[in-house]
C-alpha beads as a LAMMPS data file, in Angstrom:
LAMMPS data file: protein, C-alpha beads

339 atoms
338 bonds

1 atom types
1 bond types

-500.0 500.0 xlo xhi
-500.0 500.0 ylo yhi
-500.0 500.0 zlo zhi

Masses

1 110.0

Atoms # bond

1 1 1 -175.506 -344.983 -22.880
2 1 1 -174.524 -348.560 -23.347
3 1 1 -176.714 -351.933 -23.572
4 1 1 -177.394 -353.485 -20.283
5 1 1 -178.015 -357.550 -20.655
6 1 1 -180.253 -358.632 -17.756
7 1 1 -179.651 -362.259 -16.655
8 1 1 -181.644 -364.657 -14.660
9 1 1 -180.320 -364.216 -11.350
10 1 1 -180.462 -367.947 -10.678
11 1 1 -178.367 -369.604 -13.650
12 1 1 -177.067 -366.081 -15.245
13 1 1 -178.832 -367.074 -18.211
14 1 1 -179.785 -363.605 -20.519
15 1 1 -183.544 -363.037 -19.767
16 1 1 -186.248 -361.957 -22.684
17 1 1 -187.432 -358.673 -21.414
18 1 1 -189.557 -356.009 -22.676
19 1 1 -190.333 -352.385 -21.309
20 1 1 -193.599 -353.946 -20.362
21 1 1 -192.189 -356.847 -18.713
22 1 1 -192.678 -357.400 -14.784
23 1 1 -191.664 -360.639 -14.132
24 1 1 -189.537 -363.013 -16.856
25 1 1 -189.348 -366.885 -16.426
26 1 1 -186.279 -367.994 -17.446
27 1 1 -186.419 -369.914 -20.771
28 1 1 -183.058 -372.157 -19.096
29 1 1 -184.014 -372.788 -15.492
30 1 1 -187.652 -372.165 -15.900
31 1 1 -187.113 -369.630 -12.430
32 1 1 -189.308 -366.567 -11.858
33 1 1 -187.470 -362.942 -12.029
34 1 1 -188.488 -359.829 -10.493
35 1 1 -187.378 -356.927 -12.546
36 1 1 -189.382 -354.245 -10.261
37 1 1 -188.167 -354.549 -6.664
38 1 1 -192.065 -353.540 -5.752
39 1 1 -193.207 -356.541 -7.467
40 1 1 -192.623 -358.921 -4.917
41 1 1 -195.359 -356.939 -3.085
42 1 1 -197.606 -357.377 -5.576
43 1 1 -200.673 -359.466 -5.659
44 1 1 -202.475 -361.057 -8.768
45 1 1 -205.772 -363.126 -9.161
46 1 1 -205.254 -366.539 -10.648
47 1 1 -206.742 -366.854 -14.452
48 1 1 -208.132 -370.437 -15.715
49 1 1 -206.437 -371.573 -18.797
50 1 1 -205.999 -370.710 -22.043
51 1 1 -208.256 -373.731 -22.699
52 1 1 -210.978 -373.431 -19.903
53 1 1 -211.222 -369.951 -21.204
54 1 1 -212.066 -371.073 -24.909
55 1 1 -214.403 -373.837 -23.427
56 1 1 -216.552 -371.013 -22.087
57 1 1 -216.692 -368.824 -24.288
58 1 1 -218.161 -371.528 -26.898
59 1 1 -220.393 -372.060 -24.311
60 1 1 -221.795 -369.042 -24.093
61 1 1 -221.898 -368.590 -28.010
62 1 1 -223.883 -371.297 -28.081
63 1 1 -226.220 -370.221 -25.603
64 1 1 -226.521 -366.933 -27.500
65 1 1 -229.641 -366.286 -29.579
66 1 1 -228.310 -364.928 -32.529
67 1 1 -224.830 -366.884 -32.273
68 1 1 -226.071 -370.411 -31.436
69 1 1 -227.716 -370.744 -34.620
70 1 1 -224.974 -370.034 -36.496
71 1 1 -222.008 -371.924 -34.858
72 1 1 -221.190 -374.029 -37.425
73 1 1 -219.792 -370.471 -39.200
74 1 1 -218.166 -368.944 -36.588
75 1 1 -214.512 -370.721 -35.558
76 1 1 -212.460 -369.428 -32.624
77 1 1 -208.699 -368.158 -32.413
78 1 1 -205.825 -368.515 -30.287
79 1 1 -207.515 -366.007 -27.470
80 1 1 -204.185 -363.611 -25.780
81 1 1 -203.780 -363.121 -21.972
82 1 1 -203.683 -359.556 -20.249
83 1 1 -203.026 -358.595 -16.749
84 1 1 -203.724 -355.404 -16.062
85 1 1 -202.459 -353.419 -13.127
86 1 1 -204.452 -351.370 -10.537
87 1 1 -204.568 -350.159 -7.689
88 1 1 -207.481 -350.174 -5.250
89 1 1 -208.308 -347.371 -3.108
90 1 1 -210.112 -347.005 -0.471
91 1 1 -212.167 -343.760 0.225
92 1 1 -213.536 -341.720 2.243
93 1 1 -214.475 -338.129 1.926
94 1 1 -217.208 -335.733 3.812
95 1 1 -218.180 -331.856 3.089
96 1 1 -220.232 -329.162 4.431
97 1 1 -221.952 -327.094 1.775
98 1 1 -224.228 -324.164 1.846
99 1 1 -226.445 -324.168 -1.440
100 1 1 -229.530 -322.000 -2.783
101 1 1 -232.155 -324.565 -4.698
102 1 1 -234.987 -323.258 -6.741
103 1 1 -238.246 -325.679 -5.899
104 1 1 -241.127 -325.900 -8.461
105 1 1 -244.569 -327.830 -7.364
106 1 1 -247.788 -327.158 -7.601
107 1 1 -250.700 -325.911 -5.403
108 1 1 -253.840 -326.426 -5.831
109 1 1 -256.294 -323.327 -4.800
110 1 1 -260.195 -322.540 -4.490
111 1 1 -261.190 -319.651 -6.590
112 1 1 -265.103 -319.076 -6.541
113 1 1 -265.408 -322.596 -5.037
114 1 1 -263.925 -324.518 -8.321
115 1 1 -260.047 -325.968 -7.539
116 1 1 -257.589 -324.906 -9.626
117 1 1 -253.829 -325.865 -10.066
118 1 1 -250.966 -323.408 -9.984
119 1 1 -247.269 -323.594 -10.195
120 1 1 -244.947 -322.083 -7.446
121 1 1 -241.530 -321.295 -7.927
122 1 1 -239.540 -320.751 -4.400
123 1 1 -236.098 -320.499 -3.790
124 1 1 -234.280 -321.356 -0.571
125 1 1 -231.063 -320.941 1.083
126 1 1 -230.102 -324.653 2.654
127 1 1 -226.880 -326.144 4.401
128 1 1 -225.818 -329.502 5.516
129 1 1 -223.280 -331.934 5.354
130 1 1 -222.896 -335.503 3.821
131 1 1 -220.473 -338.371 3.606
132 1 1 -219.642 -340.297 0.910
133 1 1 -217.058 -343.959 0.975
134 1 1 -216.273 -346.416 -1.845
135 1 1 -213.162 -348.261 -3.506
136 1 1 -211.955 -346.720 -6.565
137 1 1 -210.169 -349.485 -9.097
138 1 1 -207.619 -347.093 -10.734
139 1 1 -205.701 -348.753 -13.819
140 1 1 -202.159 -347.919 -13.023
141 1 1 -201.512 -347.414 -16.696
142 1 1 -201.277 -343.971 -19.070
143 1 1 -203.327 -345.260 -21.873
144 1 1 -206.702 -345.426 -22.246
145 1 1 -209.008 -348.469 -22.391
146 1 1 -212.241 -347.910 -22.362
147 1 1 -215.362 -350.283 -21.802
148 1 1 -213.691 -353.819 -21.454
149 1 1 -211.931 -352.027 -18.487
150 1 1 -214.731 -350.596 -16.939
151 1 1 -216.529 -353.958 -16.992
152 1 1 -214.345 -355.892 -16.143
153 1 1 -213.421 -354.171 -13.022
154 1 1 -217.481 -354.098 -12.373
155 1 1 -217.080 -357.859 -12.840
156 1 1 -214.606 -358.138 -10.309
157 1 1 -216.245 -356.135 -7.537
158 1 1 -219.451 -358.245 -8.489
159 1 1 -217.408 -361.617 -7.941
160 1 1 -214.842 -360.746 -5.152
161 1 1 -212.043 -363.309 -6.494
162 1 1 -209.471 -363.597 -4.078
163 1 1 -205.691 -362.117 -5.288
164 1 1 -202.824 -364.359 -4.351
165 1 1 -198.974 -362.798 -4.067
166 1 1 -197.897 -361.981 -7.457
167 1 1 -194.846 -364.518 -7.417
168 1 1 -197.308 -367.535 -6.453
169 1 1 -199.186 -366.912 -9.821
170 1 1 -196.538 -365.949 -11.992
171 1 1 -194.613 -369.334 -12.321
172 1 1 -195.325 -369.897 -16.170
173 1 1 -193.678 -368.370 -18.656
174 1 1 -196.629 -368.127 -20.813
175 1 1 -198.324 -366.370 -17.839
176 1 1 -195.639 -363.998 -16.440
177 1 1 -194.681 -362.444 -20.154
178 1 1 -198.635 -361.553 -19.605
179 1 1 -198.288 -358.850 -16.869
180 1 1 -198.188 -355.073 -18.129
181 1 1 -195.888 -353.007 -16.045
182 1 1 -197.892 -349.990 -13.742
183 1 1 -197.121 -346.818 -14.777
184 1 1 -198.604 -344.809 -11.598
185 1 1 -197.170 -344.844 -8.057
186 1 1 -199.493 -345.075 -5.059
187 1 1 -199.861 -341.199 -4.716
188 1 1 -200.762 -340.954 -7.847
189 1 1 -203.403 -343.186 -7.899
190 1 1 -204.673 -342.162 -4.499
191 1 1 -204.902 -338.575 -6.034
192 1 1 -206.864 -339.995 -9.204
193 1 1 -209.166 -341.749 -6.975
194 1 1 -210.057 -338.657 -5.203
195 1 1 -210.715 -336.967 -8.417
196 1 1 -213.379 -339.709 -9.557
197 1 1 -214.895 -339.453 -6.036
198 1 1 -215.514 -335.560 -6.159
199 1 1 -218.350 -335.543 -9.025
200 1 1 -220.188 -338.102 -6.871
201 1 1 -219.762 -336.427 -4.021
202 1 1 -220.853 -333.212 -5.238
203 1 1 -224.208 -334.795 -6.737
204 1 1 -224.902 -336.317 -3.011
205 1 1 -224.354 -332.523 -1.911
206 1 1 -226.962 -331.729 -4.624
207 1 1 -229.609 -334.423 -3.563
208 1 1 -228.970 -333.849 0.131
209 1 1 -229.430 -329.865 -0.327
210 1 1 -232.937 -330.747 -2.755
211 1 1 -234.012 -333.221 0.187
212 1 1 -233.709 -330.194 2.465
213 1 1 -235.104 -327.631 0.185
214 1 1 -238.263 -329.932 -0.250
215 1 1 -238.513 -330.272 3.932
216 1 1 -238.013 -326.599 4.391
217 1 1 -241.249 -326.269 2.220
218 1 1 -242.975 -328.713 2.855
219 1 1 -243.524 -330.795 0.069
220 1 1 -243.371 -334.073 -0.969
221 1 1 -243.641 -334.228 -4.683
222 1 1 -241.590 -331.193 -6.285
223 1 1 -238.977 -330.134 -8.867
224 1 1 -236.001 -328.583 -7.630
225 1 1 -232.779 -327.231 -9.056
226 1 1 -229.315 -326.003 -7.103
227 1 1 -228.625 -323.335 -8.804
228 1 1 -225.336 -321.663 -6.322
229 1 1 -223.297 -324.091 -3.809
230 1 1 -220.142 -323.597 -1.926
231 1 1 -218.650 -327.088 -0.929
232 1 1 -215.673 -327.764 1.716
233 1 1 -214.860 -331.480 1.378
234 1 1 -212.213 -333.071 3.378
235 1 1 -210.171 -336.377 2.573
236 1 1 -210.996 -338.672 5.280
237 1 1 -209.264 -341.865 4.693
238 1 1 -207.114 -342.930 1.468
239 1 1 -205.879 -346.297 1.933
240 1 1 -204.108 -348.010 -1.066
241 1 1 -203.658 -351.381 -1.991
242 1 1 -200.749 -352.968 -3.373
243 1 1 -200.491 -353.045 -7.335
244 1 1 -203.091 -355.741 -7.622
245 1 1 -203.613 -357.448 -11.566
246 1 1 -206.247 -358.532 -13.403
247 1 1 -206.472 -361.215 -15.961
248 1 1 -208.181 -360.375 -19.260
249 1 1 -208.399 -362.634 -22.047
250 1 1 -209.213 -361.240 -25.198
251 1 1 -210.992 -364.186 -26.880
252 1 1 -210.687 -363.866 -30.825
253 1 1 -213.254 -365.363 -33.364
254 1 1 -213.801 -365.038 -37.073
255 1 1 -217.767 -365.585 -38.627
256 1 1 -217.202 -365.509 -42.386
257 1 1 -214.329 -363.831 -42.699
258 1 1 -215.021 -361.174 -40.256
259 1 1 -213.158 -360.639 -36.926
260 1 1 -214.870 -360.228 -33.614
261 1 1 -213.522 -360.631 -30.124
262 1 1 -214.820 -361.672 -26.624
263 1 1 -213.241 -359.897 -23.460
264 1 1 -213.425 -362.299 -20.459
265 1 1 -212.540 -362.101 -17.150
266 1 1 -209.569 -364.875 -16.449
267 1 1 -210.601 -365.762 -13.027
268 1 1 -214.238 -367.578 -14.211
269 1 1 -214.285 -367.054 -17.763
270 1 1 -217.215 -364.627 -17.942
271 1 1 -217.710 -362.496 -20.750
272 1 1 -217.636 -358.930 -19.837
273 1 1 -217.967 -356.892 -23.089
274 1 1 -218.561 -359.404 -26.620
275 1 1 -218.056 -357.786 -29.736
276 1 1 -220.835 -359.426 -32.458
277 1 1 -222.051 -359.156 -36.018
278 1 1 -224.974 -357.316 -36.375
279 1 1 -227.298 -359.538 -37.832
280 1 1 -230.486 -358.956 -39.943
281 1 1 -232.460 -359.879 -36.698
282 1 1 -230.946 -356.937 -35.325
283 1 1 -231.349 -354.460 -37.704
284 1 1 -235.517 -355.472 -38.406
285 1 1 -235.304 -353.989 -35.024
286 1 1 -233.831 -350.795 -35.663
287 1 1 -236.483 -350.882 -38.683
288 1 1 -239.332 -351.267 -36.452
289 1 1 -237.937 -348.565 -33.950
290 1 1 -237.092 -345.875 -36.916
291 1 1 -240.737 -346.583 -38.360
292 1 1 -242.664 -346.238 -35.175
293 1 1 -240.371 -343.279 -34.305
294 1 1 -241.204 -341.340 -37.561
295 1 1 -244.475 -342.528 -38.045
296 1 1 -245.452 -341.113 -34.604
297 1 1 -244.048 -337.600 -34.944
298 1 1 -244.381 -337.207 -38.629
299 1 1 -248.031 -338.082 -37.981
300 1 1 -248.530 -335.732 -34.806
301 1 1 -246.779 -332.975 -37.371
302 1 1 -249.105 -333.643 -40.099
303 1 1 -252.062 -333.016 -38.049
304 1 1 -250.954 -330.052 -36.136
305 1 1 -249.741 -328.938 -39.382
306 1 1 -253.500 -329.086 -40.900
307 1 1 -255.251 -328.458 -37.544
308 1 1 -253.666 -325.783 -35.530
309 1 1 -249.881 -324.569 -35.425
310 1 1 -248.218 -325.124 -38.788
311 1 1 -244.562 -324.220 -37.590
312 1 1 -244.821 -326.583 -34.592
313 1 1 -246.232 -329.147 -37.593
314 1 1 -242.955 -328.722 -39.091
315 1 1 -241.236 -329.070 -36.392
316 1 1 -242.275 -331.878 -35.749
317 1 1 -242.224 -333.463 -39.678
318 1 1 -238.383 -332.711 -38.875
319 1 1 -238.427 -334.442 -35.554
320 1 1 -239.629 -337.632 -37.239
321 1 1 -237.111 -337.840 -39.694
322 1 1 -234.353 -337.081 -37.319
323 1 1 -235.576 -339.628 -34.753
324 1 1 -236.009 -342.130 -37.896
325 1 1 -231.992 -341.648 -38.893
326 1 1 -230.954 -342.016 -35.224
327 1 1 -233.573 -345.407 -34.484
328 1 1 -231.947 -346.764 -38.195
329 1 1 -228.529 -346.040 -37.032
330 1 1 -228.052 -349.924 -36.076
331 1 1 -228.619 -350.258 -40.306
332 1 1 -225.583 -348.961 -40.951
333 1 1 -223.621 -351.429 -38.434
334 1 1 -221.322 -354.170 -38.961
335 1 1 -221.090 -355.237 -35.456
336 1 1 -223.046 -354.590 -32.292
337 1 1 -221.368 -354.467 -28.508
338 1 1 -223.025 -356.619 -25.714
339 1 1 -222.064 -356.426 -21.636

Bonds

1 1 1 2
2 1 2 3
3 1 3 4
4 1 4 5
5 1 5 6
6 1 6 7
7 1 7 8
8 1 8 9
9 1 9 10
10 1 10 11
11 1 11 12
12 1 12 13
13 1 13 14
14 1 14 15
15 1 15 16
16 1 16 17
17 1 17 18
18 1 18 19
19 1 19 20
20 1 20 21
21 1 21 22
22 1 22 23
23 1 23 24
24 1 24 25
25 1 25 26
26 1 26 27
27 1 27 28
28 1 28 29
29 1 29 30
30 1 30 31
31 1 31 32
32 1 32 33
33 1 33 34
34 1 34 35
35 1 35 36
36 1 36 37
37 1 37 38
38 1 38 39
39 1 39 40
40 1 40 41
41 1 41 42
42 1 42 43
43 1 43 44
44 1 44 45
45 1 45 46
46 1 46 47
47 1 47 48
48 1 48 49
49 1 49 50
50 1 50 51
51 1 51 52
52 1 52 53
53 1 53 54
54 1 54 55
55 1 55 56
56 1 56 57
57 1 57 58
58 1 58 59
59 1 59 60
60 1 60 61
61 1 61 62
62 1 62 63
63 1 63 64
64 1 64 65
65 1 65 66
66 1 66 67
67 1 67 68
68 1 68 69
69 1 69 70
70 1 70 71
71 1 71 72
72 1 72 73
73 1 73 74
74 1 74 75
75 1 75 76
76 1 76 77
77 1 77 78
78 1 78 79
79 1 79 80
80 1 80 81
81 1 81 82
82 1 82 83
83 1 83 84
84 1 84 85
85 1 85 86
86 1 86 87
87 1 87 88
88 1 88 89
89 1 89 90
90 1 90 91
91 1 91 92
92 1 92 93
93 1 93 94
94 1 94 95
95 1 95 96
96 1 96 97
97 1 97 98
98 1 98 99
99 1 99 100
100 1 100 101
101 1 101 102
102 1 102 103
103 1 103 104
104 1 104 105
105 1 105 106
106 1 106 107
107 1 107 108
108 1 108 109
109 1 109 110
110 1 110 111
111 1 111 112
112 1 112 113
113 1 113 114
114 1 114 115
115 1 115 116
116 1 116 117
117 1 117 118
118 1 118 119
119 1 119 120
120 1 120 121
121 1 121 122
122 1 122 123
123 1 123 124
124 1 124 125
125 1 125 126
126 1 126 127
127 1 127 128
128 1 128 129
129 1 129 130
130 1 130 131
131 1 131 132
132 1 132 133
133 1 133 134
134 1 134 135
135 1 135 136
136 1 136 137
137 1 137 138
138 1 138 139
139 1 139 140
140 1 140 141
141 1 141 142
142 1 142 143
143 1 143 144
144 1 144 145
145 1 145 146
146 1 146 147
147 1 147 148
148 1 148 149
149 1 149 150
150 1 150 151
151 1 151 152
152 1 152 153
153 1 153 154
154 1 154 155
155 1 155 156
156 1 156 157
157 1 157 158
158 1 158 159
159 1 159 160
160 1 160 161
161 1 161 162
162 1 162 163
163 1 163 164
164 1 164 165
165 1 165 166
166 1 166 167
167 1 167 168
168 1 168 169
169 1 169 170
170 1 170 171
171 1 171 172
172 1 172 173
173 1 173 174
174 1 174 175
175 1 175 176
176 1 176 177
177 1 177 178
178 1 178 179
179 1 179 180
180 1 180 181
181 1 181 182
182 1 182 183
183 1 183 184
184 1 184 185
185 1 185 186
186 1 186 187
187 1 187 188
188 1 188 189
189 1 189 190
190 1 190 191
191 1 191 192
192 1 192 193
193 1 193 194
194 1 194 195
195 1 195 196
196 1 196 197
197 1 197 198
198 1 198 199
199 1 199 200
200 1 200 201
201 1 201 202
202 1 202 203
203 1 203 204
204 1 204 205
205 1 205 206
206 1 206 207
207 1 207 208
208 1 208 209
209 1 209 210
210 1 210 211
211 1 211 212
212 1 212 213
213 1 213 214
214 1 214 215
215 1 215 216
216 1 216 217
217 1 217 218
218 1 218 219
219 1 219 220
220 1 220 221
221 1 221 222
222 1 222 223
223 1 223 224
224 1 224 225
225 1 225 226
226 1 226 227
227 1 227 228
228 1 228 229
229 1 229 230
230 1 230 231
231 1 231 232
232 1 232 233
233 1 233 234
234 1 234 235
235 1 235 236
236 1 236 237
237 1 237 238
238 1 238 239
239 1 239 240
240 1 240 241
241 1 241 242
242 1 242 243
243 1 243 244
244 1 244 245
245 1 245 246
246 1 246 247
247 1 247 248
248 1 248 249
249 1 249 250
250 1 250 251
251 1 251 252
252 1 252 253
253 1 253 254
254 1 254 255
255 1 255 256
256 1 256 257
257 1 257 258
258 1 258 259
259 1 259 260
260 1 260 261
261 1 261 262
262 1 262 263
263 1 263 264
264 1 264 265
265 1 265 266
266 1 266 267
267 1 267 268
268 1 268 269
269 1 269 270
270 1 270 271
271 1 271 272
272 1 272 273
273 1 273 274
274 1 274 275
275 1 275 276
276 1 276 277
277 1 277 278
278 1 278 279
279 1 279 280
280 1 280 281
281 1 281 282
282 1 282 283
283 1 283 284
284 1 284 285
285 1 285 286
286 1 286 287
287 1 287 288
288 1 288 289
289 1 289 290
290 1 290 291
291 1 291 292
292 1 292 293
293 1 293 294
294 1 294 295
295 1 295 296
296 1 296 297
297 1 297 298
298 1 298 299
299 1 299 300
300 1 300 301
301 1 301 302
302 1 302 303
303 1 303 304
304 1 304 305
305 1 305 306
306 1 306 307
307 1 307 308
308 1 308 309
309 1 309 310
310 1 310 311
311 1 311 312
312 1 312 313
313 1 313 314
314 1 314 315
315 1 315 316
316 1 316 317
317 1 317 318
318 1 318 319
319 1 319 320
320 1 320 321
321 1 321 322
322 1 322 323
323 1 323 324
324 1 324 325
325 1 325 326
326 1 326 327
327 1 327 328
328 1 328 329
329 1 329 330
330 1 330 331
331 1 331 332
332 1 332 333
333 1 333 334
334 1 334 335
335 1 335 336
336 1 336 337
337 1 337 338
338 1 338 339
């Protein structure tokens, strides 16, 4: 298979590409090119610059309580420019479900004129139906991503920026060698969005068929469990977006010789996820939390060991010292997360 060149279809200058690239800005005639034939479709939100995005972020270091104080030891990095691709989907899904739910409340009875309170355990046989719509943000890309992903897309449904066409936005070179290629086609991301959708929707079947359970009864205030369902859901609508990108700035800084990073979203600059030292501040806290922990079980063990029950005792001794390892956990850390 031979070496294809790809040239800028304006001046036939040889174009920089990659086998993430989207769009490539000539380096001669400083013209936008399209290397997807979908990707004039496309739309993309605008990100602030490289600058702007710095600006804020030492803004909000400074506004941090651990960080401000120590600014003069913390200096920031070139920060690197993302856009991610995704796809937004627009669901709708309803089902019809027959379920049996055990319900546990109490019932409080007269014996010999004194009350007393007794559990009841009932099971019922319940059916009903329930809806269930949202827009599912589905990264059109194979690797994982994790939390800066996540909030980041939270940020952008919180903040409703408006996209633009992709070819308005991608005019810099700087900006356009930013834009990861998708990976997924629209079926495939309308078929991942009905996957997400299904776990809610089956817990709304679960809460609907409780609510029911609890009616059927008659009670307000009661445990219940669904312990059998059968579900029939149907796809009602699945509308997809064009491939739609996000800017992310990953927003490097260094605090004695130890790299951290910000994750910002480009179109105001907010910090979604920020990667910090953990700081002795932090980990008095996990002191105080492992102390009270152990001292509160350990205790309760050492007098049930001496009063009453000496295996529940030491049981509990144990508990203690496993809750104190898990509260102290933040000891061992060299950086905490924030969102």
């Amino acid at each position: 298979m031979g070496y294809v060149e790809l040239r800028c279809r304006y001046c036939g200058a040889p174009l920089d590409v990659t086998p993430d690239s989207v769009v490539v800005v000539c380096r001669y005639c400083g013209q936008p090119n399209f290397l997807d034939g979908s990707a004039g479709r496309a739309l993309a939100v605008p990100t602030l610059s490289a600058s702007e995005v710095i600006r804020r972020a030492v803004e909000r270091t400074k506004r941090d309580f651990n960080l401000g104080r120590r600014m003069r030891d913390i200096n920031f990095a070139a920060p690197t420019l993302l856009y991610l691709p995704f796809y937004l989907v627009d669901v709708a899904m309803s089902a019809v479900y027959k379920a049996r739910v055990v319900v546990t409340y109490t019932k409080t009875v007269y014996v010999g004129g004194r009350p007393q309170t007794r559990v009841v355990t009932r099971t019922v046989d319940v059916e009903g139906a329930v809806r269930l719509s949202d827009v599912v943000a589905v990264l059109a890309r194979r690797s994982a991503w994790g939390l800066s992903v996540d909030k980041l897309v939270d940020h952008f449904f919180k903040t409703a920026p408006e996209p633009k066409p992709l070819p308005e936005v991608a005019k810099e070179a700087a900006t356009a060698s930013a834009f990861l290629a998708g990976e997924f086609t629209e079926e495939q991301a309308k078929a991942k969005a009905v996957r997400a959708l299904v776990p809610k929707l089956l817990a709304a079947v679960d809460s609907d068929a409780s609510e029911r359970a609890r009616a059927m009864l008659g009670v307000i205030a009661a445990a219940t469990s669904v312990v059998d369902k059968a579900v029939d859901y149907t796809v009602e609508k699945l509308a997809v977006s064009p491939l739609t990108y996000l800017p992310m700035w990953i927003v490097p800084y260094f605090y004695k010789g130890s790299h951290y990073s910000y994750y910002s979203a480009g179109w105001d600059g907010a910090v979604v996820v920020a990667e910090e030292p953990s700081f002795v501040e932090n980990r008095a806290i996990s002191v105080v939390g492992a102390a009270a922990a152990a001292g509160l079980l350990g205790g309760l063990g050492a007098a049930v060991a001496v009063a009453a029950d000496p295996l529940f005792g030491a049981a509990a001794l144990v508990g203690g010292a496993a809750a104190a390892y898990l509260a102290a956990g933040g000891l061992l850390k060299s950086r905490r997360v924030e969102t």
